[in-house]
C-alpha positions as CSV (number, residue, x, y, z in Angstrom):
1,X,-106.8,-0.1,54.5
2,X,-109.2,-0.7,51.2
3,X,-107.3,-3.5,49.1
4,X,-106.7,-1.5,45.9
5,X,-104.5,1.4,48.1
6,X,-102.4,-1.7,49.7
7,X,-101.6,-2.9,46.2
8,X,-100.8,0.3,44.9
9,X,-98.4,0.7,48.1
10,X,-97.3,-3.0,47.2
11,X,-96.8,-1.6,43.4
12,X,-94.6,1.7,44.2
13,X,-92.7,-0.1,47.3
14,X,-91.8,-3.2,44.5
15,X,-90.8,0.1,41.6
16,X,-88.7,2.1,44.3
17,X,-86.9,-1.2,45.2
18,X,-86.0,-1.8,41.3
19,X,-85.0,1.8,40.7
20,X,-82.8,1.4,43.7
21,X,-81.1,-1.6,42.9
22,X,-81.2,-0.6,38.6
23,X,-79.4,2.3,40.3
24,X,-76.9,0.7,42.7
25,X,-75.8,-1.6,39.1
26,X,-75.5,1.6,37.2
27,X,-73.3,3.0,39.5
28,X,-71.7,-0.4,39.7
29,X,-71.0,-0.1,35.9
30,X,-69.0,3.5,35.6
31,X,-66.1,2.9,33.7
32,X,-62.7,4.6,35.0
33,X,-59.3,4.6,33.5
34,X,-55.6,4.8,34.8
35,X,-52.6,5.5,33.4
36,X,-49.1,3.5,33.7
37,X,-46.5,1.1,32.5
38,X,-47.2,-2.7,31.5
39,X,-45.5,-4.9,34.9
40,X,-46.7,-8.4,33.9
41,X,-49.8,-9.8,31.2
42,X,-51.0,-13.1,32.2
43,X,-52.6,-15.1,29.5
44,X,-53.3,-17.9,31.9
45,X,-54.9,-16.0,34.6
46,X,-55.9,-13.3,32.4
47,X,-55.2,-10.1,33.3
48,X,-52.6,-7.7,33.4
49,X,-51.1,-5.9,36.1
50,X,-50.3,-2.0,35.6
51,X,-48.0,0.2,37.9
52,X,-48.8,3.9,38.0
53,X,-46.6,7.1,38.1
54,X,-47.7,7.4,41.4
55,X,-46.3,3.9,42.7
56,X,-49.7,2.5,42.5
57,X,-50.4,-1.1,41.2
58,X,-53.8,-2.3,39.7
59,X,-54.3,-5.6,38.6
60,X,-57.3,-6.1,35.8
61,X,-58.5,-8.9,34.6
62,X,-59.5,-8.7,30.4
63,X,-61.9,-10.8,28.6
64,X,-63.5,-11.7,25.1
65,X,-65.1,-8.5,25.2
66,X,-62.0,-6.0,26.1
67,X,-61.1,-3.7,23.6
68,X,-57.4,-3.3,22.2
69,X,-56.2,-0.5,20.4
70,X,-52.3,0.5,19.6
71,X,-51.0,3.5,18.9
72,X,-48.0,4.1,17.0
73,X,-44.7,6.8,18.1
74,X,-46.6,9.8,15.7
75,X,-49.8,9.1,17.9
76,X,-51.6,7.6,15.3
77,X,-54.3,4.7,15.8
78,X,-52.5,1.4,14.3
79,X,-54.5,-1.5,15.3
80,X,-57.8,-2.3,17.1
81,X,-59.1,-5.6,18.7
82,X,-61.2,-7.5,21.0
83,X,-60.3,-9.8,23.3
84,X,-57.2,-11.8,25.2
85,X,-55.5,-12.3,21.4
86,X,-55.5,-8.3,20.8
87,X,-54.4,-7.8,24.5
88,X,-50.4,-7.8,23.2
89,X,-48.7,-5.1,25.8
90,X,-45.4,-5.6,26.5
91,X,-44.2,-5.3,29.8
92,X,-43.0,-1.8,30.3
93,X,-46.1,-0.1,27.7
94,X,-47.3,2.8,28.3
95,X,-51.2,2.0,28.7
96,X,-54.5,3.3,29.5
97,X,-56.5,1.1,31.2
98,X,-60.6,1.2,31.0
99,X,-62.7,-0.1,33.8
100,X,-65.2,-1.1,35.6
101,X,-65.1,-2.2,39.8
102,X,-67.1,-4.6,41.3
103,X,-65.9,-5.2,45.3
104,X,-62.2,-5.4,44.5
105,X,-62.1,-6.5,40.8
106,X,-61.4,-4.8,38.2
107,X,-62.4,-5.8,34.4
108,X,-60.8,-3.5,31.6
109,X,-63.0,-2.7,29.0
110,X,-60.4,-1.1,26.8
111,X,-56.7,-1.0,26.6
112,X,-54.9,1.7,24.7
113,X,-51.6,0.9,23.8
114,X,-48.8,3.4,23.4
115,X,-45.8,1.3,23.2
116,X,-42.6,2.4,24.9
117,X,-43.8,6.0,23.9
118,X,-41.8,8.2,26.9
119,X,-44.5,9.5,28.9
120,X,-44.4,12.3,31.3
121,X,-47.0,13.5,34.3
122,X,-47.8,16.5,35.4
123,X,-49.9,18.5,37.8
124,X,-51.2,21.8,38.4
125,X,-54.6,23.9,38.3
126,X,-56.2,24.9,35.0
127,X,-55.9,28.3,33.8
128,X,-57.0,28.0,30.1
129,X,-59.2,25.4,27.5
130,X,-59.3,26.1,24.6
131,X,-61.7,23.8,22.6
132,X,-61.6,25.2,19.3
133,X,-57.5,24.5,19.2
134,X,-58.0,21.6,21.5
135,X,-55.5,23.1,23.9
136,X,-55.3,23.2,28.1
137,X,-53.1,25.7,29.4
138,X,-52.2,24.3,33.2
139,X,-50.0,26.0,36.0
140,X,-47.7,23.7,37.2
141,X,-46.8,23.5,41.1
142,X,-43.9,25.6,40.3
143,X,-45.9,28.3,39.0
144,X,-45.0,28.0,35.4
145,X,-47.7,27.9,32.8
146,X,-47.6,25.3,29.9
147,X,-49.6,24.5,27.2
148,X,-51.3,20.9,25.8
149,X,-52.8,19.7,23.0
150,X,-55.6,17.3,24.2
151,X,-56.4,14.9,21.9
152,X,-59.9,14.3,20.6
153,X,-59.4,10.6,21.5
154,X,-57.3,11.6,24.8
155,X,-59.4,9.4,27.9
156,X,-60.6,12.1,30.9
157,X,-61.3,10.7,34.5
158,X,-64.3,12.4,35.7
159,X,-65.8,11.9,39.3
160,X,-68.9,10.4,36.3
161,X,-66.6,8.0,34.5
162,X,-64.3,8.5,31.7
163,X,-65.4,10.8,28.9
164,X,-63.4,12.0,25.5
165,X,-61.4,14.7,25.2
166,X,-63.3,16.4,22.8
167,X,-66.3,16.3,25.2
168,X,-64.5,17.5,27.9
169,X,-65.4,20.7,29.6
170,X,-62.6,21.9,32.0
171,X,-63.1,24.3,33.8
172,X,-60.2,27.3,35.0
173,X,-58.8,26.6,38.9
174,X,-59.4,22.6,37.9
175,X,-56.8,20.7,39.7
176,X,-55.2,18.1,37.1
177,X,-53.1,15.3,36.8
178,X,-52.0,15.0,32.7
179,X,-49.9,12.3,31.4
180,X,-48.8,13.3,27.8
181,X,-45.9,12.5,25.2
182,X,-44.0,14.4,23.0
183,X,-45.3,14.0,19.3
184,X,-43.9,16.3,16.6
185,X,-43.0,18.7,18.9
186,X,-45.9,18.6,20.6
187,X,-47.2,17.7,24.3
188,X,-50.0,15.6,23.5
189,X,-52.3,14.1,26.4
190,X,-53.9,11.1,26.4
191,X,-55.0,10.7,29.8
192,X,-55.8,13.6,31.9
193,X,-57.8,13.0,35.5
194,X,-59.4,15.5,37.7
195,X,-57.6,15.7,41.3
């Protein structure tokens, strides 16, 4: 084999490795969110621990870098922050928890805050969106059809990581999981993930 074809091998053998692994860290670095109530913060160990509306408990741990932002009881942004002095959840806030896994740990990248707001869950298929009145119509397992405003700001668990809610593209017969609380009247979401 003439020299200059073995280094060219050499070269795209040494480029397909680095794409692979530049692709397994990408992959590594999707960021996911879930919704629950505050158990336990641990300043010492830092992290907190979450328990879902499913039973489900995730501990994450937080760093300089997580991002804090509380909301207060009209749904309105209050405070922002970075870092273990923002992260100030009670136990028993609502939250959603941003993300990343590597093996079995979990580093939140942002924490929204909702306070004792009085969430509810539910589930059902998607029948309407509505992105000019940022509305999702969704038919619950009973069969009843009810309508929420998704916030612009509202965190959506995609099978790709976590995107907006006003970038959200749903699609009707899209099986849902909302969580959502009552402001002014209104069922607002701020976490909806794909099921």
């Amino acid at each position: 084999m003439p020299r200059t074809l073995k280094i060219k091998s050499l070269l795209i053998c040494f480029a397909w490795v680095l794409g692979t692994a530049g692709l397994q860290a990408l992959a590594q670095d999707v960021v996911h969110a879930v919704d629950g109530t505050v158990k336990r913060v641990d300043k010492d160990a830092k992290t907190i621990t979450v328990d879902t509306a499913e039973g489900t408990e995730h501990v994450f741990k937080y760093t300089s870098h997580t991002a804090v932002e509380s909301f207060d009881d009209a749904g309105k942004l209050t405070k922002k922050g970075v870092g273990e002095a923002a992260v100030g959840a009670k136990d028993g806030a609502h939250v959603v928890v941003h993300y990343t896994e590597k093996g079995a740990d979990k580093t939140a990248v942002a924490v929204r805050d909702f306070g004792k707001a009085d969430a509810h869950v539910a589930k059902g298929t998607v029948t309407r969106v509505d992105k000019a009145a940022h509305t999702i119509v969704i038919k619950g397992e009973d069969g009843a059809e009810k309508t929420f405003h998704l916030s612009k700001d509202a965190s959506v668990d995609t099978e790709h990581g976590v995107v907006r809610g006003a970038d959200y593209v749903g699609k009707e017969g899209e099986h849902v999981t909302v969580h959502y609380t009552k402001i002014g009247g209104d069922d607002v979401v701020h976490f909806l993930k794909r099921i």
